[in-house]
KOLMARLUM-933556 format. One line per 4 residues: their letters; for each residue x, y, z of C-alpha. Coordinates in steps of 0.25 Angstrom, whole numbers, plus 5000, padded with zeros to 4 digits. Layout:
N
A> X,Y,Z | ...
! end
This chain:
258
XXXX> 5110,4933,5084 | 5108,4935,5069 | 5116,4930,5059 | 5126,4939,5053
XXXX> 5125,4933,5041 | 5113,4933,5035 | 5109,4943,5023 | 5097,4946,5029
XXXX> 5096,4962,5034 | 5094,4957,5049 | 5092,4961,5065 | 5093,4957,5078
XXXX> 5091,4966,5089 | 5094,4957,5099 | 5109,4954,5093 | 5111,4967,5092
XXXX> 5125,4975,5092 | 5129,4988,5098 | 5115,4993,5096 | 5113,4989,5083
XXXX> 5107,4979,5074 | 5113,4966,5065 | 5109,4972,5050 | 5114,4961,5037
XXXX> 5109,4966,5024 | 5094,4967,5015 | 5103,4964,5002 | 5115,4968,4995
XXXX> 5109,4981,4991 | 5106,4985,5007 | 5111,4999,5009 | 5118,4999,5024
XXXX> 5120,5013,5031 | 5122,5016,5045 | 5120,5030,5046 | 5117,5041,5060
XXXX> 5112,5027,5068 | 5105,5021,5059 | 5108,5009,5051 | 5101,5007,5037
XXXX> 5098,4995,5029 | 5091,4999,5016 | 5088,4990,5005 | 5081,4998,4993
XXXX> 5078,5012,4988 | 5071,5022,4995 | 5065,5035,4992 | 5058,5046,4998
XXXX> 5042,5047,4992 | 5037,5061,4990 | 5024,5066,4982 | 5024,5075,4972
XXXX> 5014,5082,4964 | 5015,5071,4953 | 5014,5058,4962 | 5026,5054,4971
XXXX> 5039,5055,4971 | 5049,5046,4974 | 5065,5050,4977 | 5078,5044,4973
XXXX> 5082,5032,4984 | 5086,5038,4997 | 5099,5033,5004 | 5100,5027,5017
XXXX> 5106,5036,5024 | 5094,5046,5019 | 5083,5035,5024 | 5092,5035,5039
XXXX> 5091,5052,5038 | 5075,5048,5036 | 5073,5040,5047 | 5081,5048,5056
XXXX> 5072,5058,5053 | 5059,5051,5056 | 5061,5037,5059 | 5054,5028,5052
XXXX> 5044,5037,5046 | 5055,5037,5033 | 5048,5025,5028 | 5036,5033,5024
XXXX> 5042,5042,5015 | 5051,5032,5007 | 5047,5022,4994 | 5057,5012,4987
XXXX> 5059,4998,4988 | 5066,4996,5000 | 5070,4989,5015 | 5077,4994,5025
XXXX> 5082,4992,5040 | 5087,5004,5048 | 5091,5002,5062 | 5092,5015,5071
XXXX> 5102,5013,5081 | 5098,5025,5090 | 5085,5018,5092 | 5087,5003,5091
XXXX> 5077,5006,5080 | 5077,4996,5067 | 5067,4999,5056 | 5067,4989,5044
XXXX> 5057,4994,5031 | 5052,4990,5018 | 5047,4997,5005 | 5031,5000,5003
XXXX> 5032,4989,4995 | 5041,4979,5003 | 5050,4976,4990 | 5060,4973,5000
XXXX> 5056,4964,5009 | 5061,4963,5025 | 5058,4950,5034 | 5060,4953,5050
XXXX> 5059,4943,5061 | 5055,4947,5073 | 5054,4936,5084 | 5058,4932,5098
XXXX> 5064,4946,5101 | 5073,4943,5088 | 5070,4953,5074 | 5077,4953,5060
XXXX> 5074,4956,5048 | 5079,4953,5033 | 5077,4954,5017 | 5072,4940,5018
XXXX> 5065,4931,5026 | 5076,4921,5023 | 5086,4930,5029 | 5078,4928,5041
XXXX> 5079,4916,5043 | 5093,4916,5044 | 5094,4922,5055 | 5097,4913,5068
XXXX> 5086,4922,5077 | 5075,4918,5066 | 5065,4904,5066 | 5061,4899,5054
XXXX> 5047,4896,5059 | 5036,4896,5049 | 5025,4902,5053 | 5012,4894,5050
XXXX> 5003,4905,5048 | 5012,4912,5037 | 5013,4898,5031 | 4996,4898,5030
XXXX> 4998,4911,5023 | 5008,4904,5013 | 5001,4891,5011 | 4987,4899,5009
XXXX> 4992,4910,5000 | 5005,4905,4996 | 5014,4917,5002 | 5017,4924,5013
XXXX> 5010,4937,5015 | 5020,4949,5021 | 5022,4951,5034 | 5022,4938,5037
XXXX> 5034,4928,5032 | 5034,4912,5033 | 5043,4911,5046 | 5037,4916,5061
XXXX> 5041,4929,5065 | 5046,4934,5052 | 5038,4946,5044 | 5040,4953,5032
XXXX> 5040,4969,5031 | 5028,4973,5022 | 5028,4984,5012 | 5029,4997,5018
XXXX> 5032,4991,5033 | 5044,4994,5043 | 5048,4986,5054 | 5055,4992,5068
XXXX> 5062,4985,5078 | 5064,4992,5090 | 5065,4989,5104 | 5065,4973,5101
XXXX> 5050,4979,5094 | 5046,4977,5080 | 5035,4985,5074 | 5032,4985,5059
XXXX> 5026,4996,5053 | 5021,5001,5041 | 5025,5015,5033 | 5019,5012,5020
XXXX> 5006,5008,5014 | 4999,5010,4998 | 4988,5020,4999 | 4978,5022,4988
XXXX> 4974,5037,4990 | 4967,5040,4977 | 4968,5052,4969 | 4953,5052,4963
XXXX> 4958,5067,4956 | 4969,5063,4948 | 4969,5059,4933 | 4972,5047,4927
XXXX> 4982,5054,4921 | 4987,5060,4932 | 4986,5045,4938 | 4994,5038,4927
XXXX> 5005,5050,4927 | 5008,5048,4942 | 5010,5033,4941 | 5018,5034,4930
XXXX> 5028,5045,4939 | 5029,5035,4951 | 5032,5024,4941 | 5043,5032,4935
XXXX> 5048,5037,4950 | 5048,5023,4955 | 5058,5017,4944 | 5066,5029,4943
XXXX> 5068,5028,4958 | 5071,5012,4958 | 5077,5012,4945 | 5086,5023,4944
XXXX> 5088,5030,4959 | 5100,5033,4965 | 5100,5021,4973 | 5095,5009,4964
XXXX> 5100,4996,4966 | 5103,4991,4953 | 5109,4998,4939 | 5102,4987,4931
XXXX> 5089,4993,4929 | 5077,4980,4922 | 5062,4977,4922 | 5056,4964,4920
XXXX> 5044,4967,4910 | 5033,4956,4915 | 5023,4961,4903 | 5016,4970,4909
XXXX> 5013,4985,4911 | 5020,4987,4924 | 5034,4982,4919 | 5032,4986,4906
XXXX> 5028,5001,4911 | 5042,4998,4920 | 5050,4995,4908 | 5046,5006,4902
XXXX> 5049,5017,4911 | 5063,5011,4914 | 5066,5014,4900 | 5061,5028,4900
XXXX> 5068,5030,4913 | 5082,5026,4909 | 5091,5027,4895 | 5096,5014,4892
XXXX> 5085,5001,4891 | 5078,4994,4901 | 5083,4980,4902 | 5068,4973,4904
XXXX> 5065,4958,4907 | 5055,4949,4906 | 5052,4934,4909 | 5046,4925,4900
XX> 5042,4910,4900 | 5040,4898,4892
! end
């Protein structure tokens, strides 16, 4: 059995009740909704990517009874449409269907265990670890990678039997089976017929779209909107259209040394 009080968004198939799954928590920010069988766990914002004549477009944060309506509508297959920083967990009840996600960017992590005929999953490998189905063996080959380039590469994670979800993957577990799977990957499809111009305007856009979307969407997370200025053009360009973007000042940091 797992341990009910950990803070770690976990599962256990095999401790199962009533047909359903244990779920704890990704954070304090986890939106929780149980909605026409389904149950969702979603940490983040998610919105639905379109392209327009001007580049893409990216929508205001969908809510999570909007992403359950999506993958109702065509299981899994939501992901490919969606963009934000975000992890999720939706367990289908109809199906004893469980699928755990993370952003194209993995900005939120999710570690999963899956040994022994017992799976779980967190927001942190520690969470793991607390969990009284889990062993705490290193395994010496992830160690090799350590030792020999002083971290440890994604999707593998110190301890035997434990991974990490990479960017754009999504695990099922269904069926005591646990497939990973990927919806997402960069493409570099070359436009040889536009200006650099037309180039430099359409970077500017998406720049704009993707802090107006984090920043001020319907869903953000915080009121208290900052950016740490390192010195260079990315923070500074940052910075800059913060303050065009909103009324009052942009509160700005910056670390220095001596």
């Amino acid at each position: 059995m797992t341990n009910p009080t950990t803070t770690a968004l976990y599962t256990n198939v095999e401790s199962a009740v009533s047909n359903d799954v244990v779920f704890g928590s990704f954070g304090p920010r986890t939106v929780d909704l149980e909605f026409r069988d389904c149950r969702l766990l979603l940490d983040g914002n998610l919105g639905i990517a379109s392209r327009g004549e001007s580049g893409p477009n990216l929508s205001e944060p969908i809510t999570a009874r909007e992403v359950i309506n999506r993958y109702r509508a065509g299981g899994e297959t939501f992901l490919n449409d969606v963009k934000g920083g975000f992890r999720l967990a939706l367990w289908d009840r109809a199906k004893q269907k469980l699928i755990v996600a993370v952003d194209p960017f993995a900005t939120k992590p999710v570690y999963y265990f899956d040994k022994g005929g017992h799976f779980a999953f967190g927001a942190k490998l520690s969470d793991l670890t607390k969990l009284n189905s889990v062993d705490r063996q290193i395994d010496p080959n992830v160690l090799f990678f350590y030792l020999n380039h002083s971290f440890v590469p994604a999707p593998y994670c110190i301890y035997q039997g434990m991974h990490r979800l990479q960017p754009g993957e999504y695990l099922i577990w269904q069926n005591q089976r646990l497939d990973v799977k990927q919806y997402w990957d960069i493409e570099y499809n070359e436009d040889f017929t536009m200006t650099e111009q037309a180039a430099a305007e359409q970077v500017y856009a998406g720049v704009e779209q993707a802090l107006k979307f984090y920043a001020f969407g319907k869903h953000r997370q915080s009121d208290q909107i900052g950016a740490f200025l390192s010195g260079g053009t990315d923070s500074s360009t940052l910075v800059g259209l913060l303050s065009k973007l909103q009324a009052t000042p942009v509160k700005s940091f910056s670390v220095g040394f001596t």
